[in-house]
C-alpha positions in Angstrom: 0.0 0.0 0.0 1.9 3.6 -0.9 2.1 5.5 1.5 2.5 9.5 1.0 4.0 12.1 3.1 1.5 13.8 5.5 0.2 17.1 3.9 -3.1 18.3 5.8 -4.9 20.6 3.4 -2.6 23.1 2.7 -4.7 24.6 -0.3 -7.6 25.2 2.3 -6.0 25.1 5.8 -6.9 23.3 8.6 -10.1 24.8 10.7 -12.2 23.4 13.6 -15.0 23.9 11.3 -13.5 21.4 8.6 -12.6 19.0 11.5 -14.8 16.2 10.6 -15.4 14.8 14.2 -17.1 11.6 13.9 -16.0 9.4 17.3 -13.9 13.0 18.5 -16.7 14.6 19.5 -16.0 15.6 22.9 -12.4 16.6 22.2 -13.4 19.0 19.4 -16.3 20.5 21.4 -13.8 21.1 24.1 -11.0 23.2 21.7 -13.9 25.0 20.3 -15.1 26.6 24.0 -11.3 27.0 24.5 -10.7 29.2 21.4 -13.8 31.1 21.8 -15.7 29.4 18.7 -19.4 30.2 19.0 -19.8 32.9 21.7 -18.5 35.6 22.7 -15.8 34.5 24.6 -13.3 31.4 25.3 -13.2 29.1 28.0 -9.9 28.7 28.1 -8.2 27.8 31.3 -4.4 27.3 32.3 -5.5 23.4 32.9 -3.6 21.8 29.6 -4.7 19.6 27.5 -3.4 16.7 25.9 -4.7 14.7 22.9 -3.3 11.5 21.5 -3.9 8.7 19.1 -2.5 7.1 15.9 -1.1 8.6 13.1 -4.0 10.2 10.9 -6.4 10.8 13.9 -6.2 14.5 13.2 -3.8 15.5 16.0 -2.0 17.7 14.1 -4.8 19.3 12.1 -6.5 20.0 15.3 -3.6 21.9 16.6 -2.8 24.2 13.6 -6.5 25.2 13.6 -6.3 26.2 16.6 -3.5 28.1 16.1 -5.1 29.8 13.1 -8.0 30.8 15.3 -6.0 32.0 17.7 -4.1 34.5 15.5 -7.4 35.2 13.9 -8.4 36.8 17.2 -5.0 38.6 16.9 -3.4 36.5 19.9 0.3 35.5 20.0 0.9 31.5 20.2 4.0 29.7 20.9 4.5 26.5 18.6 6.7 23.6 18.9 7.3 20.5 17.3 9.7 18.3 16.0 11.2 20.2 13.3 11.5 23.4 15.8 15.5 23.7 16.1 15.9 26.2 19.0 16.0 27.1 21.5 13.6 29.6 22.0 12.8 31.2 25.4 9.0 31.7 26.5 7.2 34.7 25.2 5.4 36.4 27.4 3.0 38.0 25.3 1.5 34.7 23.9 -2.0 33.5 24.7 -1.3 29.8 24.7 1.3 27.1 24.2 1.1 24.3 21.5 3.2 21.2 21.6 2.6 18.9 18.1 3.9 15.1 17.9 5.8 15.4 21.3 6.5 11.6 21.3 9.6 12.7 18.9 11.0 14.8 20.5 15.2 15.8 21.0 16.5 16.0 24.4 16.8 19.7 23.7 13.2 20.0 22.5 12.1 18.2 25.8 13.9 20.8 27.7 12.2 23.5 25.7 9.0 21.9 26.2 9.1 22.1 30.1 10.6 25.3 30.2 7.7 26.7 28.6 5.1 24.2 29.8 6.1 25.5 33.5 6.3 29.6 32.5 3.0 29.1 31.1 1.1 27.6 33.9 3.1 29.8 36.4 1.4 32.0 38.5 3.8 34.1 39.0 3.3 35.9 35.5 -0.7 36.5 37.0 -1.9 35.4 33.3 -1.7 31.7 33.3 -1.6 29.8 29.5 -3.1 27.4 27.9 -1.0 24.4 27.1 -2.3 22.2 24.1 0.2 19.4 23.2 -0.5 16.3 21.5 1.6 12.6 21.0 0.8 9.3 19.6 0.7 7.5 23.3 -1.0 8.0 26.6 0.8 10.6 28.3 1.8 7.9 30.6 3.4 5.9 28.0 5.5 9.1 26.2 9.3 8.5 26.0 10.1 11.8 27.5 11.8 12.9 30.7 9.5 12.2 33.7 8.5 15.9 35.0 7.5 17.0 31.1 5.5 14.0 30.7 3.5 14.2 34.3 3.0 17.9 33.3 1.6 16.8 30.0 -1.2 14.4 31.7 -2.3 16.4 34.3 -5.1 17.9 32.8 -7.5 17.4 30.5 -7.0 14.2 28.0 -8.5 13.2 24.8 -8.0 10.0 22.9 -8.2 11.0 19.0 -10.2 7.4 17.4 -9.3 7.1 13.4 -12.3 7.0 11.1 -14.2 4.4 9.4 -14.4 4.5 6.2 -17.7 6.0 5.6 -16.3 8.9 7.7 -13.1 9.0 5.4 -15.6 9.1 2.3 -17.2 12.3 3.7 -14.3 13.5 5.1 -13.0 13.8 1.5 -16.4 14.9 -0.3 -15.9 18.1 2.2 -13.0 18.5 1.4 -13.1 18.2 -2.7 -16.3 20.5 -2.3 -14.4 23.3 -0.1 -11.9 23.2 -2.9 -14.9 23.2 -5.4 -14.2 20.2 -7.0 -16.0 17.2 -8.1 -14.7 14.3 -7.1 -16.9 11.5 -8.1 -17.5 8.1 -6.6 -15.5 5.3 -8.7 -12.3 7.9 -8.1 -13.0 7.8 -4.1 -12.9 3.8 -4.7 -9.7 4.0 -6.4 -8.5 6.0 -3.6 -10.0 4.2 -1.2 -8.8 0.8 -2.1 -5.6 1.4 -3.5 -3.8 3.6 -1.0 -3.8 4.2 2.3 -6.7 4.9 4.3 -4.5 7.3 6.5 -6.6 10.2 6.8 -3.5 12.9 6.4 -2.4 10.9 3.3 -5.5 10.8 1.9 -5.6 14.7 2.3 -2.6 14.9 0.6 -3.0 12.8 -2.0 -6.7 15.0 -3.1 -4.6 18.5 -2.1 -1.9 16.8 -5.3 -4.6 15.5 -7.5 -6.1 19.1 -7.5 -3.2 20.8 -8.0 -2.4 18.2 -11.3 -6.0 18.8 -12.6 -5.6 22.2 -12.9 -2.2 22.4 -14.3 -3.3 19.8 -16.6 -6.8 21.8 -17.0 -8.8 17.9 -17.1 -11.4 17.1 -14.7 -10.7 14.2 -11.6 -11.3 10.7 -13.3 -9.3 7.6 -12.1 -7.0 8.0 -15.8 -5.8 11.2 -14.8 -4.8 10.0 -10.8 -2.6 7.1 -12.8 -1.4 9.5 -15.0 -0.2 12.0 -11.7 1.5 9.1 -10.1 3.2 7.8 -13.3 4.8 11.5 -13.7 6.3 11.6 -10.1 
């Protein structure tokens, strides 16, 4: 089964309105209050939170929309994750903390991580932050130095559930129609059967095949998907 490289959306960008919950219910409904989605006002408290699950779950998609929001309400966030280099000290002026795919990271990044987990939640700066961090394990099981990964479970915890594939088929519709393109049945198939049923890669792979149907000015049939792969 090919496998391609994670690529959320790019051509759109990932929302919490484009989040296609399914089983994750609680855990979107919960980011939503915290960013303010809906009323007047977030919910957002300094008690973190932590979501987790396998690889196309929507971890990550999660997290950048919430950064989006956040900078759409003209806050400043901080934003690690693997390929962050550092280091970078804690900002006082930002609004929350996000942590992506912290099961990866460097001993330096871990050290980062606290840092800014505990500058965050201090309060001594009188305006605690919200921490949102997410990892592939429990926090209990994360291969990270013990006071980061206690800090990381202490507060609110969501476990991300992959989607069937009937959510996967609507997943994609939305997102073919927020591109405005048509993307009919016997191509989902293909896609379906023939590749990898990882949501991100399945994102990617629609976010290329858009791209190649334009340059190529042809509508989305299964011919011109083989014809995209034969030229990479």
């Amino acid at each position: 089964m090919k496998q391609l490289a994670l690529d959320i959306g790019l051509a759109t960008g990932p929302t919490l309105a484009r989040f296609f919950a399914g089983p994750n219910e609680a855990a979107l409904q919960h980011l939503r209050l915290a960013v303010g989605e809906g009323s007047s006002q977030s919910t957002r408290s300094p008690v973190p939170t932590y979501l987790w699950g396998e690889s196309g779950s929507g971890k990550s998609h999660l997290l950048q929309a919430v950064r989006q929001s956040l900078r759409e309400q003209g806050a400043s966030v901080g934003w690690l994750d693997p390929s962050v280099t550092g280091p970078a000290d804690f900002d006082e002026n930002w609004t929350a903390v996000l942590m992506d795919d912290v099961h990866l990271y460097s001993t330096g990044q871990q050290a980062m991580a606290f840092n800014w987990f505990v500058n965050a939640i201090s309060p001594a700066s009188g305006r605690p932050r919200w921490v949102l961090a997410a990892g592939n394990v429990p926090p209990a099981d994360l291969p990270l130095r013990d006071d980061l990964r206690s800090r990381l479970g202490w507060g609110h915890v969501f476990q991300l559930q992959t989607l069937d594939e009937t959510a996967c088929r609507a997943v994609l519709r939305q997102e073919a129609d927020a591109r405005g393109i048509f993307l009919g049945d016997e191509v989902m198939d293909y896609m379906l059967s023939r590749f990898s049923r990882d949501l991100g890669s399945l994102m990617n792979l629609l976010g290329q095949l858009d791209a190649y149907a334009l340059r190529a000015q042809r509508a989305i049939t299964i011919p011109l998907l083989k014809a995209m792969l034969e030229s990479e």
